[in-house]
C-alpha positions in Angstrom: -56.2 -22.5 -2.9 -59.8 -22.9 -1.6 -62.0 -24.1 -4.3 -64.1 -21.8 -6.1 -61.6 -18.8 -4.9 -59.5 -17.0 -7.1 -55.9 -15.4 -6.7 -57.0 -12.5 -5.0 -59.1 -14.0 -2.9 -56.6 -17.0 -1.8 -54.2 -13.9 -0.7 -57.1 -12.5 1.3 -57.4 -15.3 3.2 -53.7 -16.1 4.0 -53.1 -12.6 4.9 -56.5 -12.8 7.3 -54.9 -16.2 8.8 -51.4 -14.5 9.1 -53.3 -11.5 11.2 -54.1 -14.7 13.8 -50.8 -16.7 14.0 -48.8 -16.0 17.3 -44.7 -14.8 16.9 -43.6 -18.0 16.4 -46.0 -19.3 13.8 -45.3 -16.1 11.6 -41.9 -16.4 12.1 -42.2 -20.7 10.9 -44.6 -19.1 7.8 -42.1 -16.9 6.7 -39.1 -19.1 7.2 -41.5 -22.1 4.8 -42.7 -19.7 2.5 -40.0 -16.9 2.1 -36.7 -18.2 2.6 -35.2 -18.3 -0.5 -36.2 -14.7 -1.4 -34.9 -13.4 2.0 -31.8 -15.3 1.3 -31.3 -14.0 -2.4 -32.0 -10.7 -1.0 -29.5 -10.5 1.7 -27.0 -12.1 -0.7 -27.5 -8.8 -3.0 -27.2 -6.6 -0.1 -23.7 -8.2 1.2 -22.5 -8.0 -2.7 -23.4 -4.0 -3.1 -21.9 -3.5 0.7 -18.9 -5.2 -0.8 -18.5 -3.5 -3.6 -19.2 -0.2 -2.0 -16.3 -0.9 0.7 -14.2 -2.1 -1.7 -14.7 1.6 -3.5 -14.4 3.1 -0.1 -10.9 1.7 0.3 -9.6 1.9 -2.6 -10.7 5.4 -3.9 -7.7 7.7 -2.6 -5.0 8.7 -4.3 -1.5 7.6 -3.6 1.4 10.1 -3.8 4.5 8.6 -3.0 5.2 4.8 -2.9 8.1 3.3 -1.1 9.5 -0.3 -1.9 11.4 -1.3 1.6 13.4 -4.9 0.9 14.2 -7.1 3.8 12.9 -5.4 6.5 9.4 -5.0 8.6 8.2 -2.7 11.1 6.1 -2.3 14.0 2.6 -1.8 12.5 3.5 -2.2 8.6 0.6 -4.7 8.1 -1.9 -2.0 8.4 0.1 1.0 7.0 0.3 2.4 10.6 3.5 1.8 11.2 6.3 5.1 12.2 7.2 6.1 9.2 3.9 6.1 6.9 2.2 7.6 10.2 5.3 10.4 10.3 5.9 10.5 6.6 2.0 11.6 6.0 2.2 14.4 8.8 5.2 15.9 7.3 3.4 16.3 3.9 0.4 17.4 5.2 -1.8 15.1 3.7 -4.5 13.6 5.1 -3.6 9.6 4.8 -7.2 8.8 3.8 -8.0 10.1 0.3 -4.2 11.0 0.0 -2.1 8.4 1.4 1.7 7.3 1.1 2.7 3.6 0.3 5.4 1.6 1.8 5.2 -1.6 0.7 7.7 -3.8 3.1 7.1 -7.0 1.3 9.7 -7.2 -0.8 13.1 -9.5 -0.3 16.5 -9.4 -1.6 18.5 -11.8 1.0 18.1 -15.4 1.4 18.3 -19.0 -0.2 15.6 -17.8 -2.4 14.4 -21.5 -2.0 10.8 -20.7 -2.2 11.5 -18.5 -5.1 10.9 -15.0 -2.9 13.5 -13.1 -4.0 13.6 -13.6 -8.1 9.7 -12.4 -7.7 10.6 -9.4 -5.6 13.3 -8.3 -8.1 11.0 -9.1 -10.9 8.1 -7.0 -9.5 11.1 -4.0 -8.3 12.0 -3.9 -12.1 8.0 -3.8 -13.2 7.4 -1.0 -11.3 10.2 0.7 -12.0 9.4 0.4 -15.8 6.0 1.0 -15.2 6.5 4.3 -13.2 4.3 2.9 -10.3 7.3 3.4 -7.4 8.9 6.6 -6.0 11.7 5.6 -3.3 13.4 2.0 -3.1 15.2 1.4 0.6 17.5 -1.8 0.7 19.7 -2.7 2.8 23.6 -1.3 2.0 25.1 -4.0 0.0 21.9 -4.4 -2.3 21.2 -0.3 -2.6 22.5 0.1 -6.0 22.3 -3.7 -7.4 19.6 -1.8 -10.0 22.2 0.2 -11.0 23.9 0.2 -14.2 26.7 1.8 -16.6 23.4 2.7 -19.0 21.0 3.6 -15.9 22.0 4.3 -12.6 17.8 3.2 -11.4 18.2 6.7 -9.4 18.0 10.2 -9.9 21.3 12.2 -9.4 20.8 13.7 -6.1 22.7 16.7 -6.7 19.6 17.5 -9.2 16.9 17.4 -6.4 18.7 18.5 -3.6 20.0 22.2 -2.6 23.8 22.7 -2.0 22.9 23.1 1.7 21.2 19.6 2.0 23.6 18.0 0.2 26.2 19.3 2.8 24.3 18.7 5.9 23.8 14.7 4.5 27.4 14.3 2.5 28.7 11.8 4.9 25.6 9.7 4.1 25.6 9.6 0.3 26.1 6.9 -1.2 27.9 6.9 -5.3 27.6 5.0 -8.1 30.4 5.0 -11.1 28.0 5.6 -14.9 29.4 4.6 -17.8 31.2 7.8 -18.7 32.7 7.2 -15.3 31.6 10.0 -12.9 30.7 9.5 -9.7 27.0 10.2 -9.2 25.3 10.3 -5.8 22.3 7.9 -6.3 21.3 7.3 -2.5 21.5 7.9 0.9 22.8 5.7 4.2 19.7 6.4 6.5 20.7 3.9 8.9 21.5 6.3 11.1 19.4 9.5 10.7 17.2 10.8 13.5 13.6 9.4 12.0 15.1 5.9 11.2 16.8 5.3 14.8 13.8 6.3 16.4 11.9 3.4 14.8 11.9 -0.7 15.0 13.0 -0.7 11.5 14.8 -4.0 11.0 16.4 -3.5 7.9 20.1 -4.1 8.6 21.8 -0.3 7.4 18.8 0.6 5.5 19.8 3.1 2.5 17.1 4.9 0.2 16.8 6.4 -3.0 14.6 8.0 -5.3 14.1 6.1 -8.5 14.8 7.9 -11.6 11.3 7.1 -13.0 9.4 7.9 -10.2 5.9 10.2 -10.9 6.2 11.5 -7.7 9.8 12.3 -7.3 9.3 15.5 -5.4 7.8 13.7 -2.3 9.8 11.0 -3.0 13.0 13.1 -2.4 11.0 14.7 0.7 11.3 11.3 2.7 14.9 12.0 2.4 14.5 15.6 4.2 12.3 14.3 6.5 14.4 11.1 7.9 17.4 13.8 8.0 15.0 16.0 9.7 16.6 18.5 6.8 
């Protein structure tokens, strides 16, 4: 600060000497003087964009959610894969505010030497519990490992179905024994209904069924009619 000048005055002058400076000066000023601030400021900007995108993603609601075990698909890493595109089309929803979920993350074959498949069970049996999953689609021989004498995991399709359906898809269901011994059909072999063949699903004979405490069990049952083209 020139001597004898006070606060006001000092800014006076630097602003009058800024007026003179060419580009590059005022550019080598600001960078001296103001970088910190510019920095904290554009630091506060990326946070709130961050936090406003993260809103903007994750502000829709989810109406049906699909675990899929052991097997990918074309496009599944970006939920624009066949069957979430198709699946969202056929209940009319809009796949952005309203969306479907299938999750193909999950394992239940291998060595389980990395420990993949006790944490895939373990999170199946959260959800279920929880009432955060619809539909569960496994491959044959693990369909019905959920089941049991006290809980069959799914809801009796002859409950959610009409007579009619059940006809057109009776070669395809699949039956688990309860404990008072009746034969309940708890699922459905997909592997080769018009949707599924029509895909790159790699699930080896995928089956599906709609989990007995699913919130959504209406449009989890319609993934059914729609694979079946019912």
């Amino acid at each position: 600060m020139a001597k004898g000048n006070g606060v006001r005055d000092e800014i006076k002058e630097q602003r009058a000497k800024f007026k003179d400076f060419s580009f590059k000066q005022k550019i080598a000023y600001i960078w001296t003087y103001y970088r910190l601030p510019i920095f904290a400021v554009i630091c506060a900007i990326l946070v709130v964009a961050s936090f406003i995108n993260a809103y903007i993603r994750n502000n829709y609601d989810t109406v049906c959610t699909i675990i899929s075990c052991d097997g990918y698909i074309t496009g599944h890493r970006t939920d624009d894969d066949a069957l979430s595109k198709g699946f969202t089309k056929y209940l009319g929803i809009d796949g952005k505010k309203t969306r479907i979920d299938i999750d193909y993350s999950y394992n239940m074959q291998g060595d389980d030497l990395d420990g993949a498949v006790t944490v895939s069970i373990n999170k199946i049996y959260i959800l279920a519990n929880t009432g955060d999953m619809d539909g569960f689609m496994a491959n044959y021989d693990d369909i019905t490992y959920f089941c049991t004498n006290k809980d069959t995991f799914f809801l009796d399709l002859r409950e959610v179905l009409t007579e009619e359906e059940l006809a057109k898809i009776s070669d395809n269901l699949i039956y688990y024994t309860d404990g008072d011994g009746n034969d309940v059909p708890v699922a459905v072999d997909i592997s080769n209904s018009p949707v599924i063949t029509s895909t790159d699903l790699s699930t080896n004979h995928p089956c599906y069924g709609v989990v007995n405490s699913s919130p959504n069990y209406e449009n989890a049952v319609d993934f059914i009619r729609y694979v079946f083209n019912l």
